[in-house]
KELUMNU-17196 format. One record per atom (N, C-alpha, C): x, y, z. Coordinates in pm, whole numbers, plus 50000, padded with zeros to 5 digits. Last residue first. Layout:
XYZ ...
This chain:
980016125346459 981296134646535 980716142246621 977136116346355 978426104146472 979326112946547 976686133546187 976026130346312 976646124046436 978166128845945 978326140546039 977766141346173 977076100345880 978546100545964 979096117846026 974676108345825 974616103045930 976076101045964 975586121945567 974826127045688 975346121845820 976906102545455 977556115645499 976786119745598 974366083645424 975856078045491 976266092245505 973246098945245 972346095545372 973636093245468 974636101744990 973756119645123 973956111045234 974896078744906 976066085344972 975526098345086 971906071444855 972896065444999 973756075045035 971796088944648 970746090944781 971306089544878 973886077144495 973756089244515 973096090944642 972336054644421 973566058144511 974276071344583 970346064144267 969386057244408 971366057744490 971736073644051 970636083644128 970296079344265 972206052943980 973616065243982 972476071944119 969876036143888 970826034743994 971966042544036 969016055943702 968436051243819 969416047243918 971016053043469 971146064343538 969856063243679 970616026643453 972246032643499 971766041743566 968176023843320 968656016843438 969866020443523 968786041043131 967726047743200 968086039543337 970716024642968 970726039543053 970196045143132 968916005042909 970145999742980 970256016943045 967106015042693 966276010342858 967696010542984 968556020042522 968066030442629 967716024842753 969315991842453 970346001942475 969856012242552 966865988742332 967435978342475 968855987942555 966096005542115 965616007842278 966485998942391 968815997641962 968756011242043 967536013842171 968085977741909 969405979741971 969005994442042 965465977541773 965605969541896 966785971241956 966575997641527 965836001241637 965695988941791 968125977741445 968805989941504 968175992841598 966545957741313 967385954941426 968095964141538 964515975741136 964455970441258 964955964341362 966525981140994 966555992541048 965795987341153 967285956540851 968345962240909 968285975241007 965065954540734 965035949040837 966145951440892 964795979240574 963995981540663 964075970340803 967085972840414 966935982040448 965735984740563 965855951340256 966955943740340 966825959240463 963225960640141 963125950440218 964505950740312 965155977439982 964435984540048 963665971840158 966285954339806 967185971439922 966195970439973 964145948239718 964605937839774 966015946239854 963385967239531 962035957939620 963125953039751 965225973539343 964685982439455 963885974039566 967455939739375 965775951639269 966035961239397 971215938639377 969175935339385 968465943439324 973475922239191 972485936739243 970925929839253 974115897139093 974935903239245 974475915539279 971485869939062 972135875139034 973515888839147 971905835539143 971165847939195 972365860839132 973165812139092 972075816339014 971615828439020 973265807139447 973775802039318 972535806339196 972605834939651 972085820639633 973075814239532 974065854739856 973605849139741 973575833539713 973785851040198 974425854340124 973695849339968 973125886640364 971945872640340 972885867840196 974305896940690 974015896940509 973735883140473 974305915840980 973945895840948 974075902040763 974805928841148 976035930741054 975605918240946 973195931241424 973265943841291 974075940441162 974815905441548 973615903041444 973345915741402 976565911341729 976835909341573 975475908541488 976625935441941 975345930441865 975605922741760 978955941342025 978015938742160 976605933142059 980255947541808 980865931641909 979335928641993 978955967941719 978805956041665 979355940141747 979685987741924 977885981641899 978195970241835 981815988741875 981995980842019 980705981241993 981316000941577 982485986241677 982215985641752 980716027741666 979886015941598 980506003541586 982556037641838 981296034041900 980586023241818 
């Protein structure tokens, strides 16, 4: 699942690369910065991702309706 999120989002996967000079561990300051914007990308994945379900499962629901309505009305026809 977390593969086919990442094809469908590469940007969760973005890393910021070192500068020249820069050392190869960060401060706490600077996790915890990368850490919160990595958690704000998630979170925008995950509502756009709900909203997408909620849209599915609406439309499962509004076909659904049809299929009743079409059965109905084709028991009516015989």
């Amino acid at each position: 699942v977390i593969r086919e999120l990442s094809k469908m989002y590469p940007a969760a996967h973005h890393q910021v690369p070192l500068q020249p000079g820069q050392p190869g561990k960060f401060t706490i300051t600077e996790s915890c910065d990368r850490i919160k914007e990595e958690f704000k990308v998630l979170q925008t994945q995950y509502h756009s991702l709900k909203l997408e379900c909620e849209k599915l499962a609406s439309e499962k629901t509004e076909m659904q309706r049809h299929y009743v309505m079409v059965s109905m009305f084709s028991g009516l026809q015989s």
